[in-house]
C-alpha positions in Angstrom: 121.6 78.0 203.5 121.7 80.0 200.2 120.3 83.2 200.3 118.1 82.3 197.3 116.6 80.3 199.8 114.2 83.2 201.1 113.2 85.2 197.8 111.0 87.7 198.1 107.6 86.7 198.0 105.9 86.8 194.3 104.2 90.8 194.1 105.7 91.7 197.5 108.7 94.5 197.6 111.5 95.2 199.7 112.3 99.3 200.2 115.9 99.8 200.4 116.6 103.5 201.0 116.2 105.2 198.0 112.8 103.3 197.0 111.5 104.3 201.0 112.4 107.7 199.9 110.0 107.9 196.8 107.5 106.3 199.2 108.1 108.9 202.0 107.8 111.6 199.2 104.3 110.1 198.1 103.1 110.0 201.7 104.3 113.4 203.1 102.2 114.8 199.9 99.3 112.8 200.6 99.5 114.0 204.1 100.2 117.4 203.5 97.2 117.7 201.2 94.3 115.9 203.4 95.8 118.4 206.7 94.9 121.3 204.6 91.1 120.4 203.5 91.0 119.6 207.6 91.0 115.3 207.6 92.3 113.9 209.9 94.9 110.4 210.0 93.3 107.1 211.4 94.5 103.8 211.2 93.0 100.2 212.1 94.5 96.8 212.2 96.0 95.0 209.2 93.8 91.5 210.2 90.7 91.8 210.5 87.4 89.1 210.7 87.2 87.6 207.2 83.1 88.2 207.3 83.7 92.1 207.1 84.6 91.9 203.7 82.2 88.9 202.7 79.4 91.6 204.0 80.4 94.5 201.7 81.6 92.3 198.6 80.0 88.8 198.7 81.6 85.6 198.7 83.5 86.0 195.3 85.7 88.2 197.4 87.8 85.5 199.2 89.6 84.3 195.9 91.4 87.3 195.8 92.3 87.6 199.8 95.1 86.4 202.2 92.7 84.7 204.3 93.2 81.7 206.6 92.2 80.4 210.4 93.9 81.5 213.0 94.8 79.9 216.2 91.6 81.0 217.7 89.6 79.2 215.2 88.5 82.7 213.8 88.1 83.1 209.9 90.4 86.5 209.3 91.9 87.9 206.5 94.5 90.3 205.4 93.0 93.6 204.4 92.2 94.1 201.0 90.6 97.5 201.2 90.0 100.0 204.2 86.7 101.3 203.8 85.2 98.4 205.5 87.6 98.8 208.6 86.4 102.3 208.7 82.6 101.3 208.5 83.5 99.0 211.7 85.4 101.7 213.6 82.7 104.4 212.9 80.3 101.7 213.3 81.4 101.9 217.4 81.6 105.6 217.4 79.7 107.6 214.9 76.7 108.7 217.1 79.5 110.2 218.9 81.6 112.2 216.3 80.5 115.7 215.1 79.5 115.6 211.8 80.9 115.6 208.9 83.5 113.2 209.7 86.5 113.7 207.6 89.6 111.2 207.9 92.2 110.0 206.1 94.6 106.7 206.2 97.5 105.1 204.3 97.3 101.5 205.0 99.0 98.8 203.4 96.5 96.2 201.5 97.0 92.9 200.7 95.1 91.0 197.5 96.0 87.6 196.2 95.4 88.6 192.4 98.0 87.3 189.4 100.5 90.3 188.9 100.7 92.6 186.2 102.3 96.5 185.8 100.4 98.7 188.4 99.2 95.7 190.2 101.0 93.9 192.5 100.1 91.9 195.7 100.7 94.3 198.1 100.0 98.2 197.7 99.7 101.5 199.8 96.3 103.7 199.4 95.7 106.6 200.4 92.0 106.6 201.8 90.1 109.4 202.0 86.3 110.3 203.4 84.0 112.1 205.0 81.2 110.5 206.4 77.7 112.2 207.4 77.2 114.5 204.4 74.6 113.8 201.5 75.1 116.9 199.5 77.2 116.9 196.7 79.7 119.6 197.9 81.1 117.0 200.0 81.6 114.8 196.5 83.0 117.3 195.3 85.4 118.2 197.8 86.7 114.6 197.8 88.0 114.6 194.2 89.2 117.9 195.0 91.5 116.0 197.6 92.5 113.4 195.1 93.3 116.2 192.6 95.4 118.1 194.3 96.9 115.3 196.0 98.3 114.5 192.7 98.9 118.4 191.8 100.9 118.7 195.2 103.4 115.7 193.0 103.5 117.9 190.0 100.9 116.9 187.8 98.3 118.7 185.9 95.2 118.2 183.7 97.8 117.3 181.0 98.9 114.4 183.1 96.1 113.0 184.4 92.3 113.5 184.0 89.3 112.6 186.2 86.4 110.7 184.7 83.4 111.2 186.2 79.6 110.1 186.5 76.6 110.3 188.5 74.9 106.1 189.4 71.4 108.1 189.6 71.8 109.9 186.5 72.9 107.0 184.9 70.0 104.6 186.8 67.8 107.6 185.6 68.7 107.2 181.9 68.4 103.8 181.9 64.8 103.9 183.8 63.9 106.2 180.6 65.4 103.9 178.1 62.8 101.4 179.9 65.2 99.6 182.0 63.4 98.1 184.8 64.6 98.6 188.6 65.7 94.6 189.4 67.7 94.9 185.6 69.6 98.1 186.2 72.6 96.0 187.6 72.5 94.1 184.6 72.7 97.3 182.1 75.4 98.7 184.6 77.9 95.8 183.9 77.3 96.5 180.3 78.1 100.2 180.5 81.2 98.9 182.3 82.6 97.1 178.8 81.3 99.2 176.6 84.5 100.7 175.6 86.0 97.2 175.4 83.0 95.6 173.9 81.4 96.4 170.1 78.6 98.3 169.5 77.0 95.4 168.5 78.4 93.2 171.3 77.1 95.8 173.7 73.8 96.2 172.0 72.9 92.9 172.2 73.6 92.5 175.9 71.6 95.4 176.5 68.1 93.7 174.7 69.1 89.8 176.7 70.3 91.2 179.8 68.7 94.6 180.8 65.4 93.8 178.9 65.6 96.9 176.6 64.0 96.9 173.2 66.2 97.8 169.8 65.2 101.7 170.5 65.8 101.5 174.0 69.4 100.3 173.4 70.3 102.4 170.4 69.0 105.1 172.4 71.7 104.5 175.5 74.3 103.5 173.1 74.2 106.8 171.5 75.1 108.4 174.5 78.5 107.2 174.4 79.2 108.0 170.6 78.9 111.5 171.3 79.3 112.1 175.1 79.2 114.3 177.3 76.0 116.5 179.3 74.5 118.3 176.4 73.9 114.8 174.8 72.0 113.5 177.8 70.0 116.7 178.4 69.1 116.7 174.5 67.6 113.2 174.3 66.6 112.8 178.1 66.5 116.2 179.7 62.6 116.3 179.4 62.3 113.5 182.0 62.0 114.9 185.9 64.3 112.1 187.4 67.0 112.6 184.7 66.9 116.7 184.9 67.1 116.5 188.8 70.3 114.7 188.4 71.5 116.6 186.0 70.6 119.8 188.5 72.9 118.2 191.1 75.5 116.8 188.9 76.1 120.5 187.1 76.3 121.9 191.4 78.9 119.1 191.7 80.6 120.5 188.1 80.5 124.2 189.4 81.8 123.6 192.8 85.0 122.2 191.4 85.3 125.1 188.8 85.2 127.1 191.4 87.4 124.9 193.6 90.1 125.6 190.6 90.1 121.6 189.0 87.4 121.8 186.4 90.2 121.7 183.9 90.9 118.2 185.4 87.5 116.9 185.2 85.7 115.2 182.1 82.3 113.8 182.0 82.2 109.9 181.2 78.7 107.8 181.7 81.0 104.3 181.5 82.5 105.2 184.7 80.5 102.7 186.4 83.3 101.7 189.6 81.4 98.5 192.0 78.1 97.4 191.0 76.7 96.9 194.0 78.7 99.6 196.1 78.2 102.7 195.3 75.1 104.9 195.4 75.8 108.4 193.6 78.8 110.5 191.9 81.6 108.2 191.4 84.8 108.9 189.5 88.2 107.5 188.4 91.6 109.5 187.7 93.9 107.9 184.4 97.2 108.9 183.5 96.0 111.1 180.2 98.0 109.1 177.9 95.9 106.3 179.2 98.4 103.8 179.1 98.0 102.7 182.9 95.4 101.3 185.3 93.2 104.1 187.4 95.5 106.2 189.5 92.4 106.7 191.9 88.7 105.9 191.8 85.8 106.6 194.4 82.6 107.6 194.5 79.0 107.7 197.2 79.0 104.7 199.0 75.5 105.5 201.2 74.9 102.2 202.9 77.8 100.6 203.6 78.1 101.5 207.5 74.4 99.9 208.0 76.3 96.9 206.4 78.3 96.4 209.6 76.0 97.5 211.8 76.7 101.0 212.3 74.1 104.5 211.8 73.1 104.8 208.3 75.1 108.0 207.2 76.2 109.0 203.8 79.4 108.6 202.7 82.4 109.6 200.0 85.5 109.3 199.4 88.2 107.4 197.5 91.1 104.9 197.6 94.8 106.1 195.5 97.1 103.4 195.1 101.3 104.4 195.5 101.9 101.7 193.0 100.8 103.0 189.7 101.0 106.3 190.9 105.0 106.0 191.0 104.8 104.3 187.8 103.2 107.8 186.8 105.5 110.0 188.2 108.4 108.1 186.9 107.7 107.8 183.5 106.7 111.5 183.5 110.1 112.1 185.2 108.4 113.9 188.5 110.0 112.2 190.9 112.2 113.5 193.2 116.0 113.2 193.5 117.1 110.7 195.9 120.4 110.6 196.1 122.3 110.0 199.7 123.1 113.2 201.1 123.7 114.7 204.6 123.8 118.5 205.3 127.2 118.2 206.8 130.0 115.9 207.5 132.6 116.6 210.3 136.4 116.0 209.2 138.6 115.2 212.4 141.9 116.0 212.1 143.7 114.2 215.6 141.7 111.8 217.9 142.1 114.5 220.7 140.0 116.8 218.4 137.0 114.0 218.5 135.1 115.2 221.8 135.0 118.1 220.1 133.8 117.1 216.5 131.0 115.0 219.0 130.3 118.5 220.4 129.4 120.4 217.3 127.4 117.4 215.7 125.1 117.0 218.4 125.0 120.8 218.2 123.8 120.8 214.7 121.5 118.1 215.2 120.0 119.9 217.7 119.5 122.9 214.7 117.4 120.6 213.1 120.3 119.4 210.3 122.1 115.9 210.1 125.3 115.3 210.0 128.0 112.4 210.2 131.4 111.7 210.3 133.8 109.2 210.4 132.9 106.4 213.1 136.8 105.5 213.5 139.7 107.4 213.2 141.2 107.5 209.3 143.0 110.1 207.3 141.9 113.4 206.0 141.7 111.8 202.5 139.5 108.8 202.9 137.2 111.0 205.5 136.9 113.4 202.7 136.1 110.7 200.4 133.7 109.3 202.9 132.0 112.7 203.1 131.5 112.3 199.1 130.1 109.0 199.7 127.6 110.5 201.9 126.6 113.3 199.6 127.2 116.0 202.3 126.8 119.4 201.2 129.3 120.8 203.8 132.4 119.6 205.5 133.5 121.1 208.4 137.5 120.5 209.2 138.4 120.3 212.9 142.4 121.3 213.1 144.9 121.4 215.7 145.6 124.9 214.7 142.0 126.3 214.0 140.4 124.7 217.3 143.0 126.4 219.1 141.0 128.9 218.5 138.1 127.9 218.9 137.3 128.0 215.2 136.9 125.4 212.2 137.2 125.4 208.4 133.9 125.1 206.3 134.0 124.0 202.8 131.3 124.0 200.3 131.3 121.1 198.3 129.5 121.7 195.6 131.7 124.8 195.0 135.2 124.1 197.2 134.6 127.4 198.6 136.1 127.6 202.3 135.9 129.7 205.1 136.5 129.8 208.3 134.0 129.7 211.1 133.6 130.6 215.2 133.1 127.0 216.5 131.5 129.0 220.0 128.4 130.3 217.5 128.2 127.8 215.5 127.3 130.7 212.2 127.6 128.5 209.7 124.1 129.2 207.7 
């Protein structure tokens, strides 16, 4: 059977070495990061019952999953997304936990959505949350995760920037606008578009759809032709629901100036994220040249463990994808070197000399470093050649002459220095 036969599936990847490399690089970051603002790693199973997700997102949601039967007759899907996995697992547990709860995943989701750059069929996410915290220091320290997730990669606030907005100062400026309560979903899905949309376009949604008059919807719309918190305190700061969120979104500003990311951080009422998901401060991070999807996006998500039967605890946090993320890093040239490449490779010379080159590797190893060496015997040349092949930074030559006395030849091959080498210590640092 041709090997054509079994193509990789359509928005699926394979990871040879070099591309699990890059991956490992993103993840050990990730990791590194969420370990020092105190999260710690969960995981939970990759199938879970199809109604998990139909609870948090609605119905619509099973044209974009990998869902199907199974031989139990149970309805289960592939996961597309971990936070409702985490409501179920908290769900069991919560009333146990200290609070907050602060944990951190890297799962591997599946969506069955038509592929394009940065989106594929199959991603990793970085998930980050804490759980049982209402005050906005807790939003705050959450983008400060994301942030210097991506600063721990080599990015600054000239890569990337984060766009952020409050769903209550928003609901608040639409309330003024005259926006009643069962339309605010309706003016939310405008504000979504309305960088994509015309003025006009938009203006006229916001009169059929969210019920606003002419003023009303000018009034909103100007907003976004000159943004930012100085417009909405000038023509709405007068109103008590609009100033108190303005009050807790400048404590949310503040902590992350003085958390050291303010210069990441821009203000941005279209930053809308999932309509009928999130409660308070949501955000998404871009590539500055804006010429990809969101790196990251998250926000307050209040109610979502009630969903699945758990306590009802506030919650925030945010998902960040490895796939447009690399794109990112590679077209910024951040990534790291790859290249094969072991810290040493052991030259035999004579098979009565192998117990011994078996000796010092496994006493190297045991230092911590890696090593190889030829797996059959073959001349000094070609195991020199091999030890090129394997990018090794050091060769150590085991000869008839040196061993005799109990010592081996070291060279440096980056610079062909040699020297020689007490094979009893080992001091080859």
């Amino acid at each position: 059977m041709a090997s054509s036969d079994f193509a990789r599936l359509p928005g699926f990847r394979d990871f040879p070495p070099e591309e699990m490399a890059l991956r490992t690089h993103v993840f050990e970051a990730w990791r590194r990061v969420a370990r020092r603002y105190g999260f710690q790693e969960y995981d939970g199973p990759p199938l879970e019952a199809l109604e998990l997700y139909v609870e948090k997102s609605g119905e619509e949601i099973v044209g974009q999953l990998y869902n199907f039967t199974d031989k139990g007759h149970r309805e289960v899907a592939l996961r597309p997304e971990m936070t409702p996995s985490l409501a179920r697992i908290l769900g069991e547990r919560s009333r146990a936990l200290p609070k907050p709860i602060r944990w951190f995943s890297t799962p591997q989701l599946f969506r069955y959505e038509r592929q394009q750059r940065g989106r594929l069929r199959e991603h990793f996410q970085w998930n980050v949350d804490i759980v049982g915290e209402a005050g906005v220091a807790a939003d705050a320290e959450v983008l400060a995760v994301a942030l210097d997730g991506l600063r721990e990669l080599g990015l600054g606030p000239d890569d990337v920037r984060a766009r952020v907005s409050d769903r209550r100062l928003l609901a608040a400026l639409m309330r003024s606008a005259g926006v009643a309560d069962d339309r605010l979903t309706a003016a939310y899905a405008v504000v979504d578009k309305v960088e994509r949309e015309t003025r006009e376009r938009s203006r006229g949604r916001l009169m059929a759809e969210a019920g606003l008059d002419a003023t009303g919807a000018d009034a909103i719309l100007d907003l976004f032709d000159a943004p930012g918190l100085d417009a909405v305190r000038e023509r709405f700061g007068d109103r008590e629901e609009v100033a108190e969120a303005l009050t807790r979104f400048d404590e949310y500003l503040a902590t992350l100036e003085g958390l050291g990311l303010g210069s990441f951080v821009d203000f941005d009422l279209t930053i809308v994220r999932g309509l009928a998901y999130y409660t308070g401060i949501v955000f998404e991070v871009f590539d500055a040249r804006g010429e990809l999807r969101a790196v990251c996006g998250g926000g307050r998500y209040d109610r979502l463990l009630e969903l699945v039967g758990g306590e009802p605890l506030p919650a925030v946090g945010f998902g960040m994808g490895d796939v447009v993320l690399t794109e990112l890093l590679r077209d910024l040239d951040r990534l790291p070197d790859v290249s094969r490449s072991v810290d040493w490779f052991v030259v035999v010379i004579g098979d009565d000399l192998r117990p011994r080159a078996l000796d010092v590797a496994r006493r190297l190893r045991d230092r911590g470093e890696s090593v190889a060496y030829s797996l059959r015997s073959h001349a000094v040349r070609k195991q020199f050649k091999a030890a090129e092949s394997e990018g090794a930074r050091r060769v150590l030559v085991l000869a008839p002459d040196e061993a005799a006395r109990d010592e081996a030849v070291v060279r440096d091959m980056a610079t062909g220095e040699e020297r020689t080498v007490s094979l009893a210590s080992l001091d080859v640092d």
